[in-house]
Structure formats: C-alpha cells, structure tokens
Backbone as CSV, one residue per row, in Angstrom:
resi,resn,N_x,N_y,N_z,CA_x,CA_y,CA_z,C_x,C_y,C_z
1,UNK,0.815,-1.189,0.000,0.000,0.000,0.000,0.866,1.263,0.000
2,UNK,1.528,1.140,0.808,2.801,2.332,0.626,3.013,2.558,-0.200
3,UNK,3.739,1.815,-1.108,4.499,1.504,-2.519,3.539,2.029,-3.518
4,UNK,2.618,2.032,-3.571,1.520,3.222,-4.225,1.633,4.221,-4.085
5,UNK,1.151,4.180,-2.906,1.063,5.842,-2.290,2.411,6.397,-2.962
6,UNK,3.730,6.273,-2.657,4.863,6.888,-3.202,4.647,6.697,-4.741
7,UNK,4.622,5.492,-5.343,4.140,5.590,-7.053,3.274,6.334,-7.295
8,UNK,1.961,7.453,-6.896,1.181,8.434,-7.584,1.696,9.260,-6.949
9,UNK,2.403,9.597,-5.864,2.963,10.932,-5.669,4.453,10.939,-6.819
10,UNK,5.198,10.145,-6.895,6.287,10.440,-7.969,5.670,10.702,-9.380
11,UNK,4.328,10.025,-9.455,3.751,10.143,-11.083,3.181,11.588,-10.622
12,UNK,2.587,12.118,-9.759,1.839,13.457,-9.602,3.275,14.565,-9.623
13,UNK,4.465,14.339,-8.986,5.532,15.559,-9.156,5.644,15.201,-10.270
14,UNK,6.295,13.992,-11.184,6.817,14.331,-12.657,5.961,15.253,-13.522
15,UNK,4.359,14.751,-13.209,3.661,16.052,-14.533,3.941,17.233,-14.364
16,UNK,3.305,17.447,-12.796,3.563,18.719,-12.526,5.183,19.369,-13.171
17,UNK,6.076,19.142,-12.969,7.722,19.046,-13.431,7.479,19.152,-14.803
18,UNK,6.839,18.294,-15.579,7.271,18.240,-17.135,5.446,18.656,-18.001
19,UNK,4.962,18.898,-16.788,3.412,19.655,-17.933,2.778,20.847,-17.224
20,UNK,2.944,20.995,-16.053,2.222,22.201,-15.475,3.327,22.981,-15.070
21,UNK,4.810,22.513,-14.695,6.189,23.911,-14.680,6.460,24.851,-15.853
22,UNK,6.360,24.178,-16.589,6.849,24.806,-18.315,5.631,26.079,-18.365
23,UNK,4.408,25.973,-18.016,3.021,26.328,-18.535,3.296,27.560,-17.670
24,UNK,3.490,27.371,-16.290,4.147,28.723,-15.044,4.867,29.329,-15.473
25,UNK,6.394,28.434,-15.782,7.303,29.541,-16.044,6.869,30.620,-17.631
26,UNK,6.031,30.219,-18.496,5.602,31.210,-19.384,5.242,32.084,-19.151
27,UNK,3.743,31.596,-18.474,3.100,32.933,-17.564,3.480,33.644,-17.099
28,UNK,4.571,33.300,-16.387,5.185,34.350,-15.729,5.940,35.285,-16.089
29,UNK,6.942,34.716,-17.420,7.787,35.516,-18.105,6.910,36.573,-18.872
30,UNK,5.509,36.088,-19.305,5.368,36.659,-20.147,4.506,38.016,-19.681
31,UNK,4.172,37.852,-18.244,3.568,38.992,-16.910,5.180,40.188,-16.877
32,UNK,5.855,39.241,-16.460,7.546,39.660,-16.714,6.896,40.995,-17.417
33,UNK,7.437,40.406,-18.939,7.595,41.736,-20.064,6.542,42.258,-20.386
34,UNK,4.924,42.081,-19.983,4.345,43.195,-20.232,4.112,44.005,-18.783
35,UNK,4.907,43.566,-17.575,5.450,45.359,-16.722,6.359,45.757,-17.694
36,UNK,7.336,45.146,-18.273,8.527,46.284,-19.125,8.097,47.087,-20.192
37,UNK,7.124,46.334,-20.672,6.366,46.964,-22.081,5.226,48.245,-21.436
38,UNK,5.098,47.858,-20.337,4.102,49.024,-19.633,4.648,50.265,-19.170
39,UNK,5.751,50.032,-18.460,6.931,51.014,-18.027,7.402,51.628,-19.486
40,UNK,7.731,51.530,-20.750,8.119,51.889,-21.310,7.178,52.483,-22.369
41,UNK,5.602,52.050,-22.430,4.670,52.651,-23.325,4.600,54.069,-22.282
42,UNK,5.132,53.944,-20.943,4.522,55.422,-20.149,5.855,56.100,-20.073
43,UNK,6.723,55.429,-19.935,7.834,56.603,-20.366,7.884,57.011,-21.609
44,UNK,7.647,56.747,-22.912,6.950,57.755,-23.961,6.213,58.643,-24.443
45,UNK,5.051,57.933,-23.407,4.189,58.946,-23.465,3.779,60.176,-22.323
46,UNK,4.969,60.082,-21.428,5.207,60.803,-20.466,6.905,62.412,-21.132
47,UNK,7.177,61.720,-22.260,8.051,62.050,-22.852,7.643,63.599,-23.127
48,UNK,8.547,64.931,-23.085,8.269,65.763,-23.401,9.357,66.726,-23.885
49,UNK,10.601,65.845,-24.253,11.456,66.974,-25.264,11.107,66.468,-26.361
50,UNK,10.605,67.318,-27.403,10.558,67.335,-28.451,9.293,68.170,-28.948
51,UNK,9.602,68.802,-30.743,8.040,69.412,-30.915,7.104,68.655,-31.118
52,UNK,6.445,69.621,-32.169,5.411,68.915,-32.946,5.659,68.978,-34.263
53,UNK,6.993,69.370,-34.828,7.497,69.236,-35.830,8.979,68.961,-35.904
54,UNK,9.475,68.128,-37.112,11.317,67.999,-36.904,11.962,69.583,-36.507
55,UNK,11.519,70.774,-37.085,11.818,72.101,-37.352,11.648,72.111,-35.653
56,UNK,10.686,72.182,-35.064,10.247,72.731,-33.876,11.654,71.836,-32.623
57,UNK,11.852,70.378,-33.064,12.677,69.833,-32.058,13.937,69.821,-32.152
58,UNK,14.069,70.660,-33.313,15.933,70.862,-33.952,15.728,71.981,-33.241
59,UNK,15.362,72.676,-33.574,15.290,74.686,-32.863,15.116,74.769,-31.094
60,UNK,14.676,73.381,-30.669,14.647,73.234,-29.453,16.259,72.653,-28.884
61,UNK,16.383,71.932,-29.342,17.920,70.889,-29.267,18.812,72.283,-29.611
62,UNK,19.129,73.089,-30.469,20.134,74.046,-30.477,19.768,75.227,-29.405
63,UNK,18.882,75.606,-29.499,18.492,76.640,-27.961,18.826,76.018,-26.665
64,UNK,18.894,74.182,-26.279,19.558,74.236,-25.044,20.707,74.303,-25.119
65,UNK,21.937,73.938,-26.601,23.148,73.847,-26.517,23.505,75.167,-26.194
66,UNK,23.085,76.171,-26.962,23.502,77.341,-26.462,23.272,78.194,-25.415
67,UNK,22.334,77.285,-24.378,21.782,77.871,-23.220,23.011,77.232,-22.454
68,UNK,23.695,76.096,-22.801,24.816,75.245,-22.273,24.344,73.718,-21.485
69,UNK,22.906,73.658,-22.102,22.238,73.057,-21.137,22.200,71.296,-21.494
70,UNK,23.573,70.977,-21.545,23.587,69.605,-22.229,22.773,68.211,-21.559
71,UNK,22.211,68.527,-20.507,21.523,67.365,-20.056,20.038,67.437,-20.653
72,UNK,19.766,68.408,-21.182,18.417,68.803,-21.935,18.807,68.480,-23.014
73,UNK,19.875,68.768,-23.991,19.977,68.943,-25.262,19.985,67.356,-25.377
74,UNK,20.629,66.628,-24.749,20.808,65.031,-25.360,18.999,64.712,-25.180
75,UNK,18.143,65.175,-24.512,16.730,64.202,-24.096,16.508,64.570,-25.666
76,UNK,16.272,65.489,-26.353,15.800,65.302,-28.063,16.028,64.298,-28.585
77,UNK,16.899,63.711,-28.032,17.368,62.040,-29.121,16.793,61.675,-28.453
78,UNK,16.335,59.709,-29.606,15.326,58.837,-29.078,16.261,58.445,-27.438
79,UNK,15.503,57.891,-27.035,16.493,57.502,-25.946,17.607,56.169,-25.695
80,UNK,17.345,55.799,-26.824,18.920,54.760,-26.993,19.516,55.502,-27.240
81,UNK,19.616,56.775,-27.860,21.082,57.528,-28.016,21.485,58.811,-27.010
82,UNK,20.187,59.128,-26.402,20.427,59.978,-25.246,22.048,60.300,-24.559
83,UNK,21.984,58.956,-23.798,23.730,58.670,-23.374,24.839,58.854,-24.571
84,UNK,24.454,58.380,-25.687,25.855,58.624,-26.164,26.040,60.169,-26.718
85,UNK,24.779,60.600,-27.180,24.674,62.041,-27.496,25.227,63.115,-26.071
86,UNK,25.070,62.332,-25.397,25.524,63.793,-23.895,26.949,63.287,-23.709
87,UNK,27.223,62.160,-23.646,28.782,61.667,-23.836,29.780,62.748,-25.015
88,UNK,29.354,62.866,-25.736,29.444,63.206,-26.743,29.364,65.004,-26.751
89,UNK,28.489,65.323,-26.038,28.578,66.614,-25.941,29.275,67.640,-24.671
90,UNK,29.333,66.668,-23.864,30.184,66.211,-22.986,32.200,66.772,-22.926
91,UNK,31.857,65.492,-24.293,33.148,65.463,-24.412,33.558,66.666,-25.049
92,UNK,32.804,67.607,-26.137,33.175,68.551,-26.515,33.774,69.733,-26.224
93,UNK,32.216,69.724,-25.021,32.563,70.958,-23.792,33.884,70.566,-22.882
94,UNK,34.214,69.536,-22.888,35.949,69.223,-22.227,36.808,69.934,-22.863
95,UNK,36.809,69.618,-24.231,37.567,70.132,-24.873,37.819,71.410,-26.112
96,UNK,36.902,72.084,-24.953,36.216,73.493,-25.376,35.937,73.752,-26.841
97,UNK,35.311,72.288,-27.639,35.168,72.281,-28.525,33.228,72.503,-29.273
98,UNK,32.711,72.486,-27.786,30.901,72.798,-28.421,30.988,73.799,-28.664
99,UNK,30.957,75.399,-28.757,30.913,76.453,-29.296,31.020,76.173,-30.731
100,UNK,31.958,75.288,-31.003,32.092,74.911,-32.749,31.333,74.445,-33.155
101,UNK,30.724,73.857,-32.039,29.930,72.460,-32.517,28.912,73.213,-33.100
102,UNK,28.704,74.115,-32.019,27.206,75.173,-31.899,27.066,75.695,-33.676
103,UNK,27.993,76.451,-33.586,28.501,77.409,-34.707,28.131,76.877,-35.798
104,UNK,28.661,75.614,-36.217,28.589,75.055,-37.307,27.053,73.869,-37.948
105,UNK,26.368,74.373,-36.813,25.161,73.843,-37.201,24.525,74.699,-37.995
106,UNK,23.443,73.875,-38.997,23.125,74.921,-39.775,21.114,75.469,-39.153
107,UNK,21.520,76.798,-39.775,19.803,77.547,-39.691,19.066,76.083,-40.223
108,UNK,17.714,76.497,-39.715,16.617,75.326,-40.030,16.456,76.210,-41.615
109,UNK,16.445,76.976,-42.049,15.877,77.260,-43.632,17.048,76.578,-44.300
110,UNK,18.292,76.444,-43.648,19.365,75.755,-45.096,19.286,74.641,-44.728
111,UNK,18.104,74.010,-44.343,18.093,72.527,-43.937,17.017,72.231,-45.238
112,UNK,17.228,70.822,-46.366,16.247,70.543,-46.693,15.707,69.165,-46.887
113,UNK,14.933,68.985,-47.150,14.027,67.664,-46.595,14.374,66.588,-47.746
114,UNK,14.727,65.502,-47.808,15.228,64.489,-48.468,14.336,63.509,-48.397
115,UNK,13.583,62.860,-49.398,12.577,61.604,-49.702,13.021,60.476,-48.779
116,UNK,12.591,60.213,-47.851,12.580,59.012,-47.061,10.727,58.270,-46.765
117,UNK,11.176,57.129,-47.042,10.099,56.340,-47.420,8.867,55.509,-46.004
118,UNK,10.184,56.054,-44.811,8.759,55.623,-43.741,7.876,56.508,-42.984
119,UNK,6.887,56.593,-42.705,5.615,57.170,-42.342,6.313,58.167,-41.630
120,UNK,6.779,57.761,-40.297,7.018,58.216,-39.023,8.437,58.563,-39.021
121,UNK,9.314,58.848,-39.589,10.699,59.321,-40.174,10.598,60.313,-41.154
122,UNK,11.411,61.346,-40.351,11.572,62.556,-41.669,13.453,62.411,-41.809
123,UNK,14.296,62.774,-42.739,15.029,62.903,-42.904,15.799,64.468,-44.003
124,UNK,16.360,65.170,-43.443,16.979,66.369,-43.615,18.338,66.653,-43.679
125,UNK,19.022,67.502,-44.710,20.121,67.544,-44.810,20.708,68.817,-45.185
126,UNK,22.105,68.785,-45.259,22.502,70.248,-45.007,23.651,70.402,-46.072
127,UNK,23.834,70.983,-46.971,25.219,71.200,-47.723,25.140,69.808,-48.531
128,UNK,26.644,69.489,-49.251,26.273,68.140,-50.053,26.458,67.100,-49.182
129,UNK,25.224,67.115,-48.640,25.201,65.782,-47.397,26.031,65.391,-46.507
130,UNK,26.803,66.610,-46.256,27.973,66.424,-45.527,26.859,66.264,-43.414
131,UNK,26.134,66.831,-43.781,25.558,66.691,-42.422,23.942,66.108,-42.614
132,UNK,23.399,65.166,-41.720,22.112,64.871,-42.404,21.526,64.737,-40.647
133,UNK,20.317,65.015,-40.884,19.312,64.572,-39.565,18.313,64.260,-39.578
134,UNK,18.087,62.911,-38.698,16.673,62.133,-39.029,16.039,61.834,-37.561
135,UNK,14.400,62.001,-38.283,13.859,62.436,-36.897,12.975,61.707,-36.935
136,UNK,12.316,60.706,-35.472,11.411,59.884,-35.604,10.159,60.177,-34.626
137,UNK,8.856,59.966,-34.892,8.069,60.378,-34.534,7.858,59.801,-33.546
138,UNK,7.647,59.967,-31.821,7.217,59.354,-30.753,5.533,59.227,-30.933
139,UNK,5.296,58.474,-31.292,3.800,58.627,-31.432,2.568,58.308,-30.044
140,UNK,3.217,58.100,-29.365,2.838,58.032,-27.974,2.760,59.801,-27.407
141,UNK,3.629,60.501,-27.369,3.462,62.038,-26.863,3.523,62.344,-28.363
142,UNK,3.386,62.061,-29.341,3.175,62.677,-31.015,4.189,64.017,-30.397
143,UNK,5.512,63.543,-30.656,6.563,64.769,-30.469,8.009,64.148,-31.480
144,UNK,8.437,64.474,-32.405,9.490,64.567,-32.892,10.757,64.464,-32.418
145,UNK,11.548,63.077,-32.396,12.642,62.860,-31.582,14.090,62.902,-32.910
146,UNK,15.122,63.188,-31.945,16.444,63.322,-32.785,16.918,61.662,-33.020
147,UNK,16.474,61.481,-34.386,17.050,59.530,-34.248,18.989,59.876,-34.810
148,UNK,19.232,60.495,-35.696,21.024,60.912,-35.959,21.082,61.851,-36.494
149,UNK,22.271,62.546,-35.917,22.788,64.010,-35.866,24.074,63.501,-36.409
C-alpha cells in the first residue's frame, strides 16, 4: 500500500515538473515583459522633449546647446542615443570644442528635406550631405525625436 502511495505521488511531481512547470514559467515571463512593455509605453508617453514638428525639435535641441544646457539637449534624441549624445557633448565641452559644434550647425531654412520612405521618419540635410538629420516620430506624446545628428 505504501508503494503506491509513493508511485502516484512520484507520477503526480513528474507532470507537474514536465506539464504544469513549463506552462508557469511562461506565464510568468510573459507577466515579466508586459510590466517592461508598460513602463516603457509610459515613459513615452510621459516624454516631453521634443516638438510637434522635426523644425520645432531641432530649434529646441540648439536653444539648449547654447543655453549650455547639455543634459536637456541630449533628451531630443530617441532615448537609446540619449547617453551617447551627452557623452558626446560632454566630451566637446571638455575640450572646449561645443561652441564649434554650436557654430557650425546649420539655420533650419538651409536645412532641406530628403525623400525618405517611412511614415514616421523625416530625414533632412545640409550642404552636399555632408551633415544629415533624421527624426522619428514618438507617437505616444506625437513629439518629434532626434534619431542621428
């Protein structure tokens, strides 16, 4: 009688183990990533550097550089490039090289708009393409982000 009893409890852990663990650990992962997907649909749409046009979030991005205000100026980029854009601007102002940086950007009228083929992407350029900038639409705060400078 024993010898049962232990034979449906070893047959009751193996399913559980090999048909109802697998089925948990999904669920769970998949609870997992929609908090990450939730956290991150509200940090977008909580998002507020940028315009309502590429024109409006370029003219914003050069008014903080020259305000000196580089922890503002990098939020215009999407935010995978945030960090490397303030790294970057960063590094300039080390080497008392943003004033140039500043300088040599061009007015939004000698900027002009170049055929790019996705919805939510504008792309703009300056001289013979020596400088180009493409801007992607946050469509969550519908605000115009810096995707490359």
């Amino acid at each position: 009688m024993g010898g049962i009893f232990i034979l449906i409890v070893a047959a009751f852990v193996w399913m559980v183990y090999f048909f109802v663990w697998p089925y948990y650990q999904s669920w769970k992962i998949g609870r997992d990533w929609q908090a990450v997907e939730n956290e991150l649909t509200n940090y977008f749409k909580s998002d507020t550097y940028g315009g309502a046009t590429p024109q409006e979030t370029y003219e914003m991005y050069v008014a903080a550089l020259k305000r000196g205000d580089i922890e503002s100026a990098s939020r215009y980029f999407y935010f995978q490039k945030e960090d490397a854009q303030k790294a970057k601007l960063q590094d300039l102002a080390t080497k008392g090289e943003l004033q140039k940086y500043i300088d040599d950007l061009p007015e939004w009228v000698e900027m002009r708009e170049e055929e790019y083929d996705a919805n939510n992407t504008r792309q703009f350029s300056y001289g013979s393409l020596s400088l180009q900038i493409i801007f992607g639409l946050n469509g969550y705060a519908n605000i115009w982000k810096i995707e490359t400078l």
